[in-house]
SETIRO-413287 format. One record per residue: residue number from 1; residue in one letter; x, y, z of N, C-alpha, C in turn. Coordinates in pm, 1 decimal. Each point is the difference from the previous one (the first is absolute). Layout:
<recs>
(rec NUM 'a' (X Y Z) (X Y Z) (X Y Z)) ...
</recs>
This chain:
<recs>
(rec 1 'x' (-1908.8 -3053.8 1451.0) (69.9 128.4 -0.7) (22.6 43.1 144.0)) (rec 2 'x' (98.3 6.9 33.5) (48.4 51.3 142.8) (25.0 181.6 -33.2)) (rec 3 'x' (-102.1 62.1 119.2) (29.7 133.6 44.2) (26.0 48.1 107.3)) (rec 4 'x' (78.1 48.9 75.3) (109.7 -33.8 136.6) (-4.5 130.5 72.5)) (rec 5 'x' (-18.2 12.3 82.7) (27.8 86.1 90.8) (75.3 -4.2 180.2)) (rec 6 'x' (47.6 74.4 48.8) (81.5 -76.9 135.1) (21.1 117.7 106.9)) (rec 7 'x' (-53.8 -38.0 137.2) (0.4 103.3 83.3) (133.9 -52.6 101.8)) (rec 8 'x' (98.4 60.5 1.2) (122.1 -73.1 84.5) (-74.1 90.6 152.2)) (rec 9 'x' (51.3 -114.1 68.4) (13.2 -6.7 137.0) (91.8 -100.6 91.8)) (rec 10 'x' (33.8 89.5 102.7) (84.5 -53.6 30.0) (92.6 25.0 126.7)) (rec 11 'x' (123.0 -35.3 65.8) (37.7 60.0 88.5) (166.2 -9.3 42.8)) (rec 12 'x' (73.7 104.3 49.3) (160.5 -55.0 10.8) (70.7 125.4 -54.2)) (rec 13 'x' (111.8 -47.6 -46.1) (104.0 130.7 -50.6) (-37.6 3.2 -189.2)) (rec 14 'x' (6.7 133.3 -17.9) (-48.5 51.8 -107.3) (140.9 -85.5 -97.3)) (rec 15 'x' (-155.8 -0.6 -96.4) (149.6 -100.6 -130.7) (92.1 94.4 -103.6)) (rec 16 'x' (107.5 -97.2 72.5) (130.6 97.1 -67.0) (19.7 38.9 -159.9)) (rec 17 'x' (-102.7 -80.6 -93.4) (-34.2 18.4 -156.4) (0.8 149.1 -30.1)) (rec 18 'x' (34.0 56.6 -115.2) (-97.6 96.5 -31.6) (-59.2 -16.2 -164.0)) (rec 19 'x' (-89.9 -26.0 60.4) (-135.8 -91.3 -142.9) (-28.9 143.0 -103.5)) (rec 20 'x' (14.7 93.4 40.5) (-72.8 110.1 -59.4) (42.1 -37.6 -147.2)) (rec 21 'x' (-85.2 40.4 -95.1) (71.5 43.3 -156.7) (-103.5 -104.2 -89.6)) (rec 22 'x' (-32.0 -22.8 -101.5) (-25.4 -85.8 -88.1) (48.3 -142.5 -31.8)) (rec 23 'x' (-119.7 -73.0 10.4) (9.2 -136.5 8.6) (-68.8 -45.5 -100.0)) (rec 24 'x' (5.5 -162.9 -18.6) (-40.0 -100.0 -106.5) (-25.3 -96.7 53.9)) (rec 25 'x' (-104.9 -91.1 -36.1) (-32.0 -161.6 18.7) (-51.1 -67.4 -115.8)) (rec 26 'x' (87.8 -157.8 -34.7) (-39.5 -34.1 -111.1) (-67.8 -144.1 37.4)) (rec 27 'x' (-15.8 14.8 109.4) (-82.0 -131.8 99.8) (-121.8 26.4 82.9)) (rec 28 'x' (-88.9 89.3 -102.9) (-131.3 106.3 44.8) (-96.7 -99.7 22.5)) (rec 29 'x' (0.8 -90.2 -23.8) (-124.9 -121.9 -52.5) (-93.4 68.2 -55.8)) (rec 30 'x' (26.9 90.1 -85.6) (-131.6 26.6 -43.8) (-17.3 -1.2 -161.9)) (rec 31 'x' (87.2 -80.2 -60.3) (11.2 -41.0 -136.1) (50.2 94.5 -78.8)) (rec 32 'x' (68.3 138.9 83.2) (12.6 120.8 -79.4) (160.7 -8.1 25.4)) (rec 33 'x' (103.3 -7.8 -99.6) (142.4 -46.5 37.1) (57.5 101.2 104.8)) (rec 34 'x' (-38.9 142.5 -32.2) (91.1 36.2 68.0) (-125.3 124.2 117.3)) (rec 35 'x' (42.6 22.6 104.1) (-45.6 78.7 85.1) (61.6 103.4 23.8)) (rec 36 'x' (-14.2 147.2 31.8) (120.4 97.3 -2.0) (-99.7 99.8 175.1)) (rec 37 'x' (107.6 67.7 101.0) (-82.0 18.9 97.9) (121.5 134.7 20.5)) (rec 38 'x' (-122.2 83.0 100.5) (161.4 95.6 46.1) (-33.4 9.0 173.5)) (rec 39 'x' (151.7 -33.5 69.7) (-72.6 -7.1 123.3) (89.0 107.5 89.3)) (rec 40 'x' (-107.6 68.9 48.7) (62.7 139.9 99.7) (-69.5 -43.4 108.6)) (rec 41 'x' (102.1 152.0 95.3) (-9.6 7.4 149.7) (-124.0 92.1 24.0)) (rec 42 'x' (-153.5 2.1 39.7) (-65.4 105.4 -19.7) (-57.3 -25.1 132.5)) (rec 43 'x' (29.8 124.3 85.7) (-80.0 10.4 188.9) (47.2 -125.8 46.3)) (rec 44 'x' (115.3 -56.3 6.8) (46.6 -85.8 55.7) (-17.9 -125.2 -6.6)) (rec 45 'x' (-59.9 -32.0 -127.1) (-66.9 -107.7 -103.7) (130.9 -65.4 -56.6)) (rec 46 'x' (-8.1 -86.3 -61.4) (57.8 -37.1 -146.5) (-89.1 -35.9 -58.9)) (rec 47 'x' (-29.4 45.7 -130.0) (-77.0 2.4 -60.8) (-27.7 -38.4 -152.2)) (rec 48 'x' (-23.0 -113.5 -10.4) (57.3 -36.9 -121.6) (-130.5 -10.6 -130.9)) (rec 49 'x' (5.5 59.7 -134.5) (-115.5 56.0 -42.8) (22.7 -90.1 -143.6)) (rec 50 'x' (-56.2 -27.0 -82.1) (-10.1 -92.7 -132.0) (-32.5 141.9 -78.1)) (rec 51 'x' (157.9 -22.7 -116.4) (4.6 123.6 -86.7) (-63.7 -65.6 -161.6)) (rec 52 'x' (5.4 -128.5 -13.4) (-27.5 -60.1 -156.6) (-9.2 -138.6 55.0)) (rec 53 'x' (-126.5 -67.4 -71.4) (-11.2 -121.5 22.3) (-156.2 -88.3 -84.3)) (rec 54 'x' (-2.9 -99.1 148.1) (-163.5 -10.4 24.1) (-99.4 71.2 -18.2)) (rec 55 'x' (-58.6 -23.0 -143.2) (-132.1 68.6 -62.5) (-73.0 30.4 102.6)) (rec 56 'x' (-64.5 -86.8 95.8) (-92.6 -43.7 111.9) (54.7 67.6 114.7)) (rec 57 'x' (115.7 65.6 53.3) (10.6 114.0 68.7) (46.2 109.5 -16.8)) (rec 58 'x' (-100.1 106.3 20.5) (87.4 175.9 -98.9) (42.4 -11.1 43.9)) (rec 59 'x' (116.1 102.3 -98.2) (98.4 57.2 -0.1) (56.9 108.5 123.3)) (rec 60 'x' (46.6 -23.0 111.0) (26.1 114.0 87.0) (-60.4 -73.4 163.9)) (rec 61 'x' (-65.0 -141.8 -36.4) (-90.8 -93.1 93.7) (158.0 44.0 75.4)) (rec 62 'x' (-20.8 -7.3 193.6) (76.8 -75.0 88.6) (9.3 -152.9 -7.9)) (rec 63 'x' (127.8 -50.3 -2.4) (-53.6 -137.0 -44.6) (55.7 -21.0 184.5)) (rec 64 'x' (76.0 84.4 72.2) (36.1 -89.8 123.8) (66.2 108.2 78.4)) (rec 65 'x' (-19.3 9.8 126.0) (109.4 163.4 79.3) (-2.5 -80.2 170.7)) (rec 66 'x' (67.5 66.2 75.2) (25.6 -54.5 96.7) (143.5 64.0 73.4)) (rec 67 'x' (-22.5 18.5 105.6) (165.7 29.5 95.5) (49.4 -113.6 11.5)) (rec 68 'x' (171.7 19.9 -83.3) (64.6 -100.0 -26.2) (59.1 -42.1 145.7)) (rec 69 'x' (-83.6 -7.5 117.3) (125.5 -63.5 103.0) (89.4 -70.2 38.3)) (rec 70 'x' (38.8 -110.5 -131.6) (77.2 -70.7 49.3) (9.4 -23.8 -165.2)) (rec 71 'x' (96.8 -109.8 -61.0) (15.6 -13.6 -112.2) (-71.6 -110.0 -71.3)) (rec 72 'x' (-86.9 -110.0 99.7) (-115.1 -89.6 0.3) (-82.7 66.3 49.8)) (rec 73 'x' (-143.4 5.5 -24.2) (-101.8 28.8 66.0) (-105.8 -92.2 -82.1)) (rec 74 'x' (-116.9 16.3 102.5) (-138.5 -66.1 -73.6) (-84.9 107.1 -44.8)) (rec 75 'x' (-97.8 -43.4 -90.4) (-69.4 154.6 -55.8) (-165.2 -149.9 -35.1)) (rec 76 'x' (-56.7 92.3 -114.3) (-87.6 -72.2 -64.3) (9.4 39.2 -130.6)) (rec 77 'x' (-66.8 -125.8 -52.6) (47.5 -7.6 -130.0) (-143.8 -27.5 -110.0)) (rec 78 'x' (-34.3 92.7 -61.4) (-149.2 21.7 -5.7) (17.3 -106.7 -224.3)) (rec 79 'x' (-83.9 -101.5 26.3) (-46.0 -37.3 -122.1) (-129.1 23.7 -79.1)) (rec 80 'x' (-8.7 33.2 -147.8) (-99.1 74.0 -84.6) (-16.5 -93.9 -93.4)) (rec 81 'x' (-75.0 96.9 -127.7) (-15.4 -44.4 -78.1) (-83.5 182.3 -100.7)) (rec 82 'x' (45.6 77.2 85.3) (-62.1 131.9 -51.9) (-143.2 -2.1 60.6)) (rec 83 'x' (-70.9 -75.6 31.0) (-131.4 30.1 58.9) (-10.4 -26.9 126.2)) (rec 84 'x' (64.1 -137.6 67.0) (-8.9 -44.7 159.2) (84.6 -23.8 50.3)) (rec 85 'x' (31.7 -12.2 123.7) (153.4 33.1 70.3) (-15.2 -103.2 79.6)) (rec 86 'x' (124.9 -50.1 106.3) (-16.4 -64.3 58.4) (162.3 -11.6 101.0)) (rec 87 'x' (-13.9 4.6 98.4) (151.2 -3.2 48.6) (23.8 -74.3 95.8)) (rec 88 'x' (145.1 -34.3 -35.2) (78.0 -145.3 94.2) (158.1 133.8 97.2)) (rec 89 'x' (-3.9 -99.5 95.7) (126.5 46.1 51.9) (120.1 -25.3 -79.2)) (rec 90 'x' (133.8 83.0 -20.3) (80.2 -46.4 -26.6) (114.3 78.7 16.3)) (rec 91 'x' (133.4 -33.5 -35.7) (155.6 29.3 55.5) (41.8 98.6 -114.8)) (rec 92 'x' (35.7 90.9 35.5) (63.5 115.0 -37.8) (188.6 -32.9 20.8)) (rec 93 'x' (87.9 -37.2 -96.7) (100.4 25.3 53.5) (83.6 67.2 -74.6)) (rec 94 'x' (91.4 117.9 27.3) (117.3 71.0 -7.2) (106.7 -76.5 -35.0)) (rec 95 'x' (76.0 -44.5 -126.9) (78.1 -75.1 27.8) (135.6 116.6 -29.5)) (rec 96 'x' (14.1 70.0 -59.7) (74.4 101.6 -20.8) (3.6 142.5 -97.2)) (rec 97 'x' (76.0 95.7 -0.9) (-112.1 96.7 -46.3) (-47.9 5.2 -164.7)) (rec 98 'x' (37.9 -125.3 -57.5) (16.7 -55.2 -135.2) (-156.3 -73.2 -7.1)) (rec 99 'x' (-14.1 -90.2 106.3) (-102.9 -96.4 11.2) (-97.7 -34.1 80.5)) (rec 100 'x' (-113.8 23.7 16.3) (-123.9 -58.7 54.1) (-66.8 -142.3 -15.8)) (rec 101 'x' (-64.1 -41.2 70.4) (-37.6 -123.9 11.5) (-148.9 7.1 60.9)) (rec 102 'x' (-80.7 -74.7 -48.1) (-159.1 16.1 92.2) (-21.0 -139.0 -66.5)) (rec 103 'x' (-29.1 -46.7 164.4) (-75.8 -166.8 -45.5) (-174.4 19.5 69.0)) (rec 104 'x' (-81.7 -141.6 -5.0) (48.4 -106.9 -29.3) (-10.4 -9.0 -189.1)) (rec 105 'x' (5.4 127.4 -88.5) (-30.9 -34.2 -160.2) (134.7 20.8 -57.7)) (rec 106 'x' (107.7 22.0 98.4) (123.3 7.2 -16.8) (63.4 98.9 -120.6)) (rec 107 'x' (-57.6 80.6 18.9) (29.0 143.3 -75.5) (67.4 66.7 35.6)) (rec 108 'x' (119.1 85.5 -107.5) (158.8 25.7 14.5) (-13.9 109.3 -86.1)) (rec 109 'x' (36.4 175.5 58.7) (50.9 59.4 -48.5) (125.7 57.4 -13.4)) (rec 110 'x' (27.9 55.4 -124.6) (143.4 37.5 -0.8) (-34.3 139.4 -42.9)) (rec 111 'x' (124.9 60.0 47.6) (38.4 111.4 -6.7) (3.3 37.6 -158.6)) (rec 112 'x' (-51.8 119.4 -42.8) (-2.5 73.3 -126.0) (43.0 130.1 26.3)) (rec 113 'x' (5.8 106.8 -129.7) (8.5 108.7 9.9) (-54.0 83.2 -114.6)) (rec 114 'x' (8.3 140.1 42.1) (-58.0 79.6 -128.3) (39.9 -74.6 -158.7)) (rec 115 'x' (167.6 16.9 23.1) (49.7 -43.5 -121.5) (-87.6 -149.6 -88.8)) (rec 116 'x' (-16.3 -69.1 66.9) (-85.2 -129.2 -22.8) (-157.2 21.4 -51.9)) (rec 117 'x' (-34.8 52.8 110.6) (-179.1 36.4 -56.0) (20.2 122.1 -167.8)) (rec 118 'x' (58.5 63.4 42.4) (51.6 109.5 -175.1) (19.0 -145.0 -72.8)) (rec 119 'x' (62.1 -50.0 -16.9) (69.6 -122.1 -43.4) (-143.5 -105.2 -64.0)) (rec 120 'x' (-87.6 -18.1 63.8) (-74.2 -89.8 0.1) (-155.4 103.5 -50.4)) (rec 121 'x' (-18.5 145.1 12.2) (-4.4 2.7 -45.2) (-208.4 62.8 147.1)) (rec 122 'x' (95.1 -15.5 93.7) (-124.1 -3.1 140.4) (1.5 136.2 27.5)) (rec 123 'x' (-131.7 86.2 11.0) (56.8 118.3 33.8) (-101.3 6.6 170.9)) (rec 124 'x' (155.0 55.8 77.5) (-31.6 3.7 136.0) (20.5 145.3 40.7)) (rec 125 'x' (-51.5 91.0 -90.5) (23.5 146.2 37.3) (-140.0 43.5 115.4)) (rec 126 'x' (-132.6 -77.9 -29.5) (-73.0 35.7 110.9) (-0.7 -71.0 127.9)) (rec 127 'x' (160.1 -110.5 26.9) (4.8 -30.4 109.6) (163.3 5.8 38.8)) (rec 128 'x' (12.1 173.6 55.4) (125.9 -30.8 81.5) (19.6 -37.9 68.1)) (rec 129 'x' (136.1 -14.7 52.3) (51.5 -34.6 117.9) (91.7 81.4 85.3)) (rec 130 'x' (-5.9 14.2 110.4) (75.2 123.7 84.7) (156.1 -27.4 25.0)) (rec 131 'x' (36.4 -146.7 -16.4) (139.9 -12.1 -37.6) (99.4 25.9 -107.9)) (rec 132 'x' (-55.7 30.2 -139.1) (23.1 -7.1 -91.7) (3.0 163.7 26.3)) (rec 133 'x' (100.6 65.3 -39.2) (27.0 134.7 -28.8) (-7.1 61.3 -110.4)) (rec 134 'x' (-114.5 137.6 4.4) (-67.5 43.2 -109.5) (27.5 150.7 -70.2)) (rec 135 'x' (166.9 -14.8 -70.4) (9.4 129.5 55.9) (-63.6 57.7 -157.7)) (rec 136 'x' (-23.9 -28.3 -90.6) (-38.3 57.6 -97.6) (-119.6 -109.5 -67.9)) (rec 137 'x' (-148.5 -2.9 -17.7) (-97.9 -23.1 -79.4) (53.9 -57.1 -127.9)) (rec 138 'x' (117.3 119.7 -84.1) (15.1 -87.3 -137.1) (142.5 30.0 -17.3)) (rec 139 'x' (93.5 -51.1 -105.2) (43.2 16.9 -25.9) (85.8 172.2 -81.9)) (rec 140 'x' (117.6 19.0 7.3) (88.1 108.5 8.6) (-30.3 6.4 -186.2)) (rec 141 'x' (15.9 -125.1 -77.6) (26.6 0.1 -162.7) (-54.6 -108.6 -34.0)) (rec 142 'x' (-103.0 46.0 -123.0) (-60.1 -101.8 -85.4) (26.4 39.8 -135.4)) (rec 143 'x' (-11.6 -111.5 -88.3) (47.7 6.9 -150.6) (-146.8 -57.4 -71.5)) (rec 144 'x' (-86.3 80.9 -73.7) (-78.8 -17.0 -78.8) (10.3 -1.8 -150.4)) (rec 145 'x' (110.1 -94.8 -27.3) (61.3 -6.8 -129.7) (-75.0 -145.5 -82.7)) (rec 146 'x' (-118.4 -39.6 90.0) (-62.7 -117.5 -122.3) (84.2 -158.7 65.2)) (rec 147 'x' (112.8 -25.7 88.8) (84.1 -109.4 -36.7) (-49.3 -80.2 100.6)) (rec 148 'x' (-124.8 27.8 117.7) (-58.5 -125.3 67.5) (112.2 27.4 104.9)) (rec 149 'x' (88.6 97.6 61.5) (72.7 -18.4 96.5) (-55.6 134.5 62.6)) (rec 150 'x' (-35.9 -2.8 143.4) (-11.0 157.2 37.3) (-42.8 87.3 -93.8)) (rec 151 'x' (-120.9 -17.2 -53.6) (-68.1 94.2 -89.9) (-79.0 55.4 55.2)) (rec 152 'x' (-59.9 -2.0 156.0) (-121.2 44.5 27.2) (73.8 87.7 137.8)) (rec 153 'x' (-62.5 83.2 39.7) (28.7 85.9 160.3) (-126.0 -102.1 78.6)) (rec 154 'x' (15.5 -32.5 100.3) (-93.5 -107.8 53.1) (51.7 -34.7 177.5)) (rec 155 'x' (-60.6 8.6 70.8) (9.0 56.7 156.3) (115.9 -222.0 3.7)) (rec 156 'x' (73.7 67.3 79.4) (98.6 -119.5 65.0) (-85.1 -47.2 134.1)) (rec 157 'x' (12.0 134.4 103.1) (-35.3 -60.6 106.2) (-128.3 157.4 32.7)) (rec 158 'x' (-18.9 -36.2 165.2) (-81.3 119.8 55.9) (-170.3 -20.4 -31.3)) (rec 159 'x' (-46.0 -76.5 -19.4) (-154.1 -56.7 -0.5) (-76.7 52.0 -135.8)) (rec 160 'x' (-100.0 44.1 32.0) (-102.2 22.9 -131.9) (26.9 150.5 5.2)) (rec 161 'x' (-55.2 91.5 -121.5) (-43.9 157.1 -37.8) (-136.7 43.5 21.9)) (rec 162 'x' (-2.4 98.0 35.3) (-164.0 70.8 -39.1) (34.3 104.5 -69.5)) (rec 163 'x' (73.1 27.4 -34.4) (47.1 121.0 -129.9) (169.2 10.9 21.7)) (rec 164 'x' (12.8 25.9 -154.6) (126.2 -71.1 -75.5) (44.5 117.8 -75.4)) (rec 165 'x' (104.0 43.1 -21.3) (7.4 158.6 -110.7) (161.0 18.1 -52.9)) (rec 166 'x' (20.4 24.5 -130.8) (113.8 -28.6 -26.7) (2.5 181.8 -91.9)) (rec 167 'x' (130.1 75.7 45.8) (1.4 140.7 -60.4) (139.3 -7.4 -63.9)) (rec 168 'x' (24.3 111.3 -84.0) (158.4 -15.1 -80.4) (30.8 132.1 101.0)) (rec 169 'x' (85.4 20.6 -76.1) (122.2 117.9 135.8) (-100.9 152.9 -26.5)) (rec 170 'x' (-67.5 6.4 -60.2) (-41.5 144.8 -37.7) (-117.3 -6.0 85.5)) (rec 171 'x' (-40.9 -139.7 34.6) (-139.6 19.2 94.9) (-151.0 -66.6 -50.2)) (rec 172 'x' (48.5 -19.2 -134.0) (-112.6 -61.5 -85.9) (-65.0 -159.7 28.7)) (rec 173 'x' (-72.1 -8.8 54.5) (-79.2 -147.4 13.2) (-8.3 -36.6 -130.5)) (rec 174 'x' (88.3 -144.5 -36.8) (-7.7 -82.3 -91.7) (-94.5 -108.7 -7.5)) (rec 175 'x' (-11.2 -32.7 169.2) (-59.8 -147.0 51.7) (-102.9 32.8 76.9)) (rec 176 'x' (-61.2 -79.8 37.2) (-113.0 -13.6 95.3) (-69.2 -96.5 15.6)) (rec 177 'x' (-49.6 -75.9 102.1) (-84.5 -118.1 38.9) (-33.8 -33.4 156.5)) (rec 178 'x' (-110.0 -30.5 -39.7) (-47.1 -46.2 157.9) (-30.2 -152.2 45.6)) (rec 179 'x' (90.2 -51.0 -104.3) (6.9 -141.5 41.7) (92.7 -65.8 71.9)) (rec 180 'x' (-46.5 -104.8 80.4) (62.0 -45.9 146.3) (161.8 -29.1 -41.8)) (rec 181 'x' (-13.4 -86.9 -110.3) (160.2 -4.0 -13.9) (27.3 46.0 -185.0)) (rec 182 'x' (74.0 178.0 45.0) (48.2 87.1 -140.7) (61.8 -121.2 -79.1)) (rec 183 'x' (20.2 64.1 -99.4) (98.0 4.4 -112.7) (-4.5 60.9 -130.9)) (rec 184 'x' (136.3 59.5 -5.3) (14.2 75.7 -62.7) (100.4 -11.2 -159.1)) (rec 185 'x' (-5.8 -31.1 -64.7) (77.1 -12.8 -147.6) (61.9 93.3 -84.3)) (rec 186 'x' (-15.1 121.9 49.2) (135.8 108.9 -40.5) (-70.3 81.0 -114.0)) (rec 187 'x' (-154.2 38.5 6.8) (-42.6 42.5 -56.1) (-110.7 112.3 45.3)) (rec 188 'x' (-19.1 108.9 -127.5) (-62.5 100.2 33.2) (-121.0 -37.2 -89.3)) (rec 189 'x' (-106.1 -57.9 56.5) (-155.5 -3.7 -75.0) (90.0 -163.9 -98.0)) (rec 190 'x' (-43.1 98.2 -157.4) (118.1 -135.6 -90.8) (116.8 35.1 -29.4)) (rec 191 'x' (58.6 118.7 26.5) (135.5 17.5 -30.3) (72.0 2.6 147.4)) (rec 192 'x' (126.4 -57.4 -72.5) (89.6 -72.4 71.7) (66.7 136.9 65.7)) (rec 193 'x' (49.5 -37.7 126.9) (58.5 111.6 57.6) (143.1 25.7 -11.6)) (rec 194 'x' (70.4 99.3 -11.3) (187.7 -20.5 -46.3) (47.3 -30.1 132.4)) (rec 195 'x' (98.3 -37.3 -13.7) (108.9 -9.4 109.2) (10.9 66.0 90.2)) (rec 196 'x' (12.0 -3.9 139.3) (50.8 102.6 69.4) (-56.7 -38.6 163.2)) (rec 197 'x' (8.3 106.1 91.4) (-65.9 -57.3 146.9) (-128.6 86.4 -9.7)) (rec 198 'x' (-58.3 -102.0 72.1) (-148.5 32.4 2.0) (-48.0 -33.0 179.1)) (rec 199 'x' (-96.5 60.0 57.8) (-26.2 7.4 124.4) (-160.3 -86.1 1.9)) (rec 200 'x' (9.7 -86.5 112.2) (-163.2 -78.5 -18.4) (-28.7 47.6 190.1)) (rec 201 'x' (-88.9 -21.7 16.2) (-43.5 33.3 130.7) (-185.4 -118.6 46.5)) (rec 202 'x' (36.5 -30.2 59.0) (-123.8 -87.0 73.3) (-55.8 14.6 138.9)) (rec 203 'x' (-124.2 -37.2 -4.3) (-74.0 -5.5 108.9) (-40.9 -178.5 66.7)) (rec 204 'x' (7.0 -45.0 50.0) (-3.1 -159.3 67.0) (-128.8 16.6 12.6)) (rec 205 'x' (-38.3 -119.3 -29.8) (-140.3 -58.9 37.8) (-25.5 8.9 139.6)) (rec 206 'x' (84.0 -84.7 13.2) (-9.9 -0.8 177.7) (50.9 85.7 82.0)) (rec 207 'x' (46.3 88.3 -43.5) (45.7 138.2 121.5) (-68.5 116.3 11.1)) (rec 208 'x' (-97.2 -40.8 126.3) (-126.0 114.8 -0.5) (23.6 107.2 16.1)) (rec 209 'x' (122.9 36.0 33.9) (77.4 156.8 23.1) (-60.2 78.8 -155.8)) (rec 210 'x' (51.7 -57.6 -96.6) (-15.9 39.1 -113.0) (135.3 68.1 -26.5)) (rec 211 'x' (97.8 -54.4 54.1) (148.4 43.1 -43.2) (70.4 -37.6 -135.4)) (rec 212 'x' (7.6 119.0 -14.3) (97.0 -22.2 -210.9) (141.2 -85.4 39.7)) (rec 213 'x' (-7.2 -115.0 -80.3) (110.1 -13.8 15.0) (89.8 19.7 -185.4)) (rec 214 'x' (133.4 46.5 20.9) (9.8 96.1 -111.4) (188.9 -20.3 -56.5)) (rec 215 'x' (51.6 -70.3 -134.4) (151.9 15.4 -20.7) (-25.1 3.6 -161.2)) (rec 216 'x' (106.8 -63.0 -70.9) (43.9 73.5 -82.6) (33.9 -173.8 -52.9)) (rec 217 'x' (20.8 6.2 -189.4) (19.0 -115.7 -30.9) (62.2 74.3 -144.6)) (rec 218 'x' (95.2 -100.1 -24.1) (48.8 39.4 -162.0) (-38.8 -58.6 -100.9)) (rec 219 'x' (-52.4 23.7 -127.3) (-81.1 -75.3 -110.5) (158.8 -15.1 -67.8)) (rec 220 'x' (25.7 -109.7 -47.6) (101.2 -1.8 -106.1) (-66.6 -113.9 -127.3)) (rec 221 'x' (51.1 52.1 -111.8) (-15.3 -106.5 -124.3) (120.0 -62.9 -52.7)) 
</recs>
């Protein structure tokens, strides 16, 4: 079982890529088909973090970060097994902003996106990314009509919750939860809620301000 981690270093003109956003590897060596990662710019890092994978490294592990100075660099390349580590030098390369490359285990990521991980089914809401533009948590309209399409209110982007609250126009709290990632099904207790706009408002896990963030969504059946 290979568990990977990589410190780039390096030196020259900064690489012209821009890697940021959600990635995939299906050449993990680690017997698990597919690998899913999200890699941001953080204090002048790139920083690339394992969102779903390898049993044998949590969820949220750094698997590798480094100042991209050039579009090759060398880093290290740390091998596991979940209990002991062990690390070899190896090549970091940039091949374009689609594709990564790290030898010598010759591992290749490609470019993914929200749409894909929804798709598959990965949820990367407790690992954003600062490229990816966040202008609304959830969606404007959900349909809780039973048909398996958009039945649920359920955060798109903007990280985890520490409190979650959904009111109808008169002011009345329908919803409530303090779990990291809401959702909501268009209901009051067991009865179903009617049609109409309804206002939800949240607090982020991670934003120690303790700032509401706060819009408006339409229930339709």
């Amino acid at each position: 079982m290979l568990v990977w981690s990589l410190w780039a270093m390096g030196c020259g003109a900064q690489c012209e890529h821009d890697v940021c956003g959600y990635w995939y590897s299906e050449s993990y060596g680690s017997g698990v088909p597919v690998e899913y990662f999200a890699i941001d710019y953080i204090g002048g890092q790139m920083v690339c973090t394992k969102v779903l994978g390898d049993a044998a490294v949590p969820t949220g592990h750094i698997t590798w970060q480094g100042a991209p100075t050039s579009c090759v660099f060398s880093g290290e390349l740390v091998l596991g097994n979940g209990q002991s580590f062990s690390s070899i030098p190896c090549t970091v390369s940039v091949l374009s902003t689609d594709e990564i490359f790290v030898t010598p285990y010759n591992l290749q990521f490609h470019r993914s996106n929200t749409g894909h991980l929804d798709f598959v089914g990965v949820d990367y809401s407790p690992f954003p990314v600062s490229c990816i533009e966040c202008r609304s948590p959830f969606p404007n309209v959900f349909t809780p009509n039973a048909d398996g399409v958009n039945d649920l209110l359920e955060p798109i982007c903007g990280g985890r919750s520490a409190r979650f609250a959904i009111v109808d126009r008169w002011g009345v709290t329908v919803f409530e939860t303090d779990v990291e990632k809401p959702s909501w099904d268009g209901r009051n207790g067991w009865s179903p809620c009617p049609e109409g706009v309804y206002f939800w408002s949240m607090i982020a896990l991670d934003d120690r301000t303790g700032a509401i963030r706060n819009g408006m969504v339409q229930l339709l059946r």
